[in-house]
C-alpha positions in Angstrom: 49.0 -23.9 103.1 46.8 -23.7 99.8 49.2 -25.8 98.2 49.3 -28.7 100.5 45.2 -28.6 100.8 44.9 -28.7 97.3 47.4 -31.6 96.9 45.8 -33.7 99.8 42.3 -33.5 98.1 43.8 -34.3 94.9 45.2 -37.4 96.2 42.2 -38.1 98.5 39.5 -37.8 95.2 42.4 -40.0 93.1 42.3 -43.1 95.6 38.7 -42.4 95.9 38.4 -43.5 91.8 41.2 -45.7 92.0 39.6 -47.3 94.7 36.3 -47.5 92.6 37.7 -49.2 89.4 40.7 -50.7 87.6 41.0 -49.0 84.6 42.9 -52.0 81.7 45.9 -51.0 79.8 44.6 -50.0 76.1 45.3 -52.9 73.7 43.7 -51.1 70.4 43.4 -47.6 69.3 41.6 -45.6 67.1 43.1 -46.3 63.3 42.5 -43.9 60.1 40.7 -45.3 57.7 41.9 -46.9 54.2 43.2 -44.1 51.4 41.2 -45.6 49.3 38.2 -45.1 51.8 39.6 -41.7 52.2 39.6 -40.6 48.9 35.6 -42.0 48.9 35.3 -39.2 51.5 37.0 -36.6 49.9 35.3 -36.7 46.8 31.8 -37.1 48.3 32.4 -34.3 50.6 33.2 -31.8 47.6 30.3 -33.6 45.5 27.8 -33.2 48.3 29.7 -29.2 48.3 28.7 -28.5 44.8 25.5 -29.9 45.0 24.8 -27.6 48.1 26.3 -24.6 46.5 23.9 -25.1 43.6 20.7 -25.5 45.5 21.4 -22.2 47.6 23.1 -20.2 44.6 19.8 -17.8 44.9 20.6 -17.1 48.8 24.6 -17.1 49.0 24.6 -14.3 51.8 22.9 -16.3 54.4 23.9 -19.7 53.4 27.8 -18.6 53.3 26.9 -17.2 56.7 24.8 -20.6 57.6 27.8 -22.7 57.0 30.6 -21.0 58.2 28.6 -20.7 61.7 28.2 -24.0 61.7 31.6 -24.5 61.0 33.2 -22.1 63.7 31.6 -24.3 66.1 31.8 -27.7 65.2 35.3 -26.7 64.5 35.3 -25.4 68.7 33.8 -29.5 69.7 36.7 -31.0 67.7 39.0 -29.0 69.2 38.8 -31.2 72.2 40.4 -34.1 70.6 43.8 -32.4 71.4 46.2 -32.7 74.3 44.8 -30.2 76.2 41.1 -31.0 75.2 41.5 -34.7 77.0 43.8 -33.0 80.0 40.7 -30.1 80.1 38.5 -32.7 81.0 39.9 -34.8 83.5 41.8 -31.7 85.2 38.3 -29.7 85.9 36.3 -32.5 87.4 34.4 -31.9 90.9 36.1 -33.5 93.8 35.9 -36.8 95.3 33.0 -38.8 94.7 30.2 -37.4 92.3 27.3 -36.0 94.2 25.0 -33.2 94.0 27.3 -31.5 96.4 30.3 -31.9 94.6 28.6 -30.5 91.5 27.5 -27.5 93.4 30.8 -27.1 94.7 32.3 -27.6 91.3 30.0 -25.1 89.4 32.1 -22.0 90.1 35.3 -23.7 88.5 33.0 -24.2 84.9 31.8 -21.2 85.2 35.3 -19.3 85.3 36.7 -21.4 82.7 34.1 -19.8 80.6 35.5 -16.5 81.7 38.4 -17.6 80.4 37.1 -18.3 77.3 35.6 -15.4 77.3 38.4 -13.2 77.9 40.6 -15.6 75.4 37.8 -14.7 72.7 37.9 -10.7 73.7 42.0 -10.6 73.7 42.5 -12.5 70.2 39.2 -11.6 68.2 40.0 -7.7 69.2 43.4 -7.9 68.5 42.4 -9.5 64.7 40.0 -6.9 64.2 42.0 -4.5 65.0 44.7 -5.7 62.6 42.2 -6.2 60.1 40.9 -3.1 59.9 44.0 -1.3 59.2 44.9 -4.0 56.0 41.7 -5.4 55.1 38.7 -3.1 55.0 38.9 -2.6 51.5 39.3 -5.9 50.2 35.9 -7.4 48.2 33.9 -9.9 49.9 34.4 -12.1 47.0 38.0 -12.4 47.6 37.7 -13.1 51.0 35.5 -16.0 50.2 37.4 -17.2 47.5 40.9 -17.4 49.5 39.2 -18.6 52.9 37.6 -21.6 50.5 40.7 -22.5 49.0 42.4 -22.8 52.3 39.9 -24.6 53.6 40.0 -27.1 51.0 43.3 -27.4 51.0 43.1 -28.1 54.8 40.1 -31.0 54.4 42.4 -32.5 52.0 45.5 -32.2 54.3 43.1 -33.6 57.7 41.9 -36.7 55.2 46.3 -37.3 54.3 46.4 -36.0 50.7 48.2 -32.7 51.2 50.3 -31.8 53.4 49.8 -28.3 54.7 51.7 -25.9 57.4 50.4 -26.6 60.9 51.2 -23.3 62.7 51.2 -24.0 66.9 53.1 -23.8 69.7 53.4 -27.0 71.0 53.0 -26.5 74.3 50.5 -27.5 77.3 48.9 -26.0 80.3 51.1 -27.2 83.3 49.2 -29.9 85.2 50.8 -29.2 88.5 49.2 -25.8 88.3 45.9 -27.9 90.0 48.6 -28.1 93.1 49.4 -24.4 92.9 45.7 -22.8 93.0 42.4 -23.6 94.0 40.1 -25.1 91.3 37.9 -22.0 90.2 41.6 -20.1 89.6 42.6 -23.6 87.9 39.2 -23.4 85.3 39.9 -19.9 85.0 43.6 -19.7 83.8 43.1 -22.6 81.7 39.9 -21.3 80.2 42.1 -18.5 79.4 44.8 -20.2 77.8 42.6 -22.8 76.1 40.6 -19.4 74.7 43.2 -17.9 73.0 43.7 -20.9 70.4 47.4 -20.2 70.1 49.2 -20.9 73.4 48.7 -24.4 73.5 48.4 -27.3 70.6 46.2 -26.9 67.7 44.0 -29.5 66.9 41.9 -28.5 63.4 42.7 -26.6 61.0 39.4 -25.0 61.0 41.2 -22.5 63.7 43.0 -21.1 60.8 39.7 -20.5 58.5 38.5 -19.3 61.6 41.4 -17.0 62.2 41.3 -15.7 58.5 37.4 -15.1 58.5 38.2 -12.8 61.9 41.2 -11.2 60.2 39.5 -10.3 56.9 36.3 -8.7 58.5 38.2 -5.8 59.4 35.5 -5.1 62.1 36.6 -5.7 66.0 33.2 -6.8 66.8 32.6 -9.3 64.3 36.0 -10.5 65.0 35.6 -11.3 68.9 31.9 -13.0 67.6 33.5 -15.0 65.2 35.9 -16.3 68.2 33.7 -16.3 70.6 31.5 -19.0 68.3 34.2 -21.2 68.3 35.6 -21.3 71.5 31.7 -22.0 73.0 32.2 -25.2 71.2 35.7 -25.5 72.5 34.3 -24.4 76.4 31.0 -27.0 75.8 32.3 -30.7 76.3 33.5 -29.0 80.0 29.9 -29.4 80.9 30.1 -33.3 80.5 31.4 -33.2 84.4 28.2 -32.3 85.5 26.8 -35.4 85.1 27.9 -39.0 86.3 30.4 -40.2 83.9 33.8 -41.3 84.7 36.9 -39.8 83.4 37.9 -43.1 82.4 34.9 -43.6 80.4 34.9 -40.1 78.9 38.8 -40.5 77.7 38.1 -43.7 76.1 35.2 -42.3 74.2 37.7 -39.9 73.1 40.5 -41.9 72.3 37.8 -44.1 70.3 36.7 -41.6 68.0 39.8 -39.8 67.8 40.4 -40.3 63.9 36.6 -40.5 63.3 36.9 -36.6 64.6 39.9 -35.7 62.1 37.6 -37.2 59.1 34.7 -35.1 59.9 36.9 -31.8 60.1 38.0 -33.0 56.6 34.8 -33.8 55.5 33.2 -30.3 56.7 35.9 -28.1 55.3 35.9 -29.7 52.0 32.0 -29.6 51.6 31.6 -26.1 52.8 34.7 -24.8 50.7 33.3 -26.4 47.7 29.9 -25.5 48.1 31.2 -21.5 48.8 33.0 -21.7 46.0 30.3 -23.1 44.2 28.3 -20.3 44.9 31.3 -17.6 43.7 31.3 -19.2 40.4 27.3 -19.7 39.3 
């Protein structure tokens, strides 16, 4: 009986939007940008790295800290440009026709997708803590820095097309006919969950990986679920955008728009923040 409820107000709330607009078959997409364009990025981004690292030689605890925060959750935004980011946000939408009603009704569904992400953060930052504190606790912090650097170098080089680098994922994605299975909040919550733990669905930046290596190497369980937990707030954040009264259309096409412009910023960040860590090792 659940099931067929859910289906007829799924169908009800789709001719409701259908009804409302004619969405245009897309005729252009977001394209990448010129190498040589790209290679203008790439060496401003490691310029603008070095110049950093320089001015904040003198406080390299708290800047490395400063920048890999910042990082960690920019990294957890540009995660949305993914399958499952663009699916998360038209999936969890209140029902029917926006309202202050149906954003009332729809806040418990946000909210336990953040339990999901919460749990997610708990479940994978633990379990890298854990594992990092049996191999890692000894290593020097300069090593750390100087192998998570590297990588993420490597990785802003691979996001702008000048190296290619291993993508670890499973390519997989959170069934939609699971919103004709449960009721919404149980929806928000199991894909919270599976959106949380980073690996069971499609990776979109690399910066998962740095952020997976800084969790790893801490060799501390509760710096590992914080480090997580950072990123997959900016992962759980762009949720939120359903509160107010945007489209999905509109908010899909934004996406689509600056779906390359996104891939050149996670290039341009882990380049300059490698560089300028780096930087900071070697003054």
């Amino acid at each position: 009986m659940r099931t067929d409820i859910n289906a007829a107000n799924y169908n009800r709330s789709s001719r409701v939007e259908n009804s409302a607009a004619c969405v245009p078959d897309a005729i252009s997409f977001s394209e990448s940008k010129s190498s040589f364009v790209r290679l203008a990025i790439m060496l401003s981004a490691i310029g603008i790295g070095v110049a950093a690292g320089t001015l904040l030689n003198t406080q390299m605890s708290t800047a490395l800290t400063s920048m890999f925060l910042v990082l960690t959750f920019i990294g957890g935004l540009l995660s949305t440009w993914s399958p499952c980011g663009y699916s998360s946000l038209s999936l969890l939408r209140p029902a029917g026709k926006y309202s202050l009603g149906s954003v009332i009704r729809w806040t418990p569904t946000f909210i336990t997708h953040a339990i999901g992400y919460a749990i997610g953060a708990l479940m994978l930052g633990g379990a890298l803590g854990l594992v990092g504190a049996f191999l890692f606790d000894q290593l020097a912090f300069s090593h750390m820095v100087i192998g998570l650097s590297a990588l993420s170098i490597a990785y802003g080089a691979h996001q702008l097309g000048f190296l290619r680098m291993p993508y670890p994922q499973r390519r997989a994605q959170v069934p939609h006919d699971a919103r004709f299975r449960f009721r919404s909040s149980t929806i928000g919550l199991l894909y919270g969950y599976a959106l949380g733990m980073n690996y069971l669905t499609y990776v979109q930046t690399p910066t998962l990986y740095i952020v997976t290596g800084a969790a790893l190497l801490s060799g501390d369980v509760t710096s590992a679920i914080t480090i997580i937990a950072i990123f997959n707030i900016g992962r759980c954040l762009p949720v939120a955008v359903n509160f107010l009264p945007i489209s999905n259309q509109s908010v899909q096409a934004w996406l689509a728009k600056w779906q390359e412009r996104a891939v050149e910023l996670d290039g341009f960040l882990l380049l300059s923040i490698g560089a300028a860590a780096l930087t900071m090792l070697t003054l």
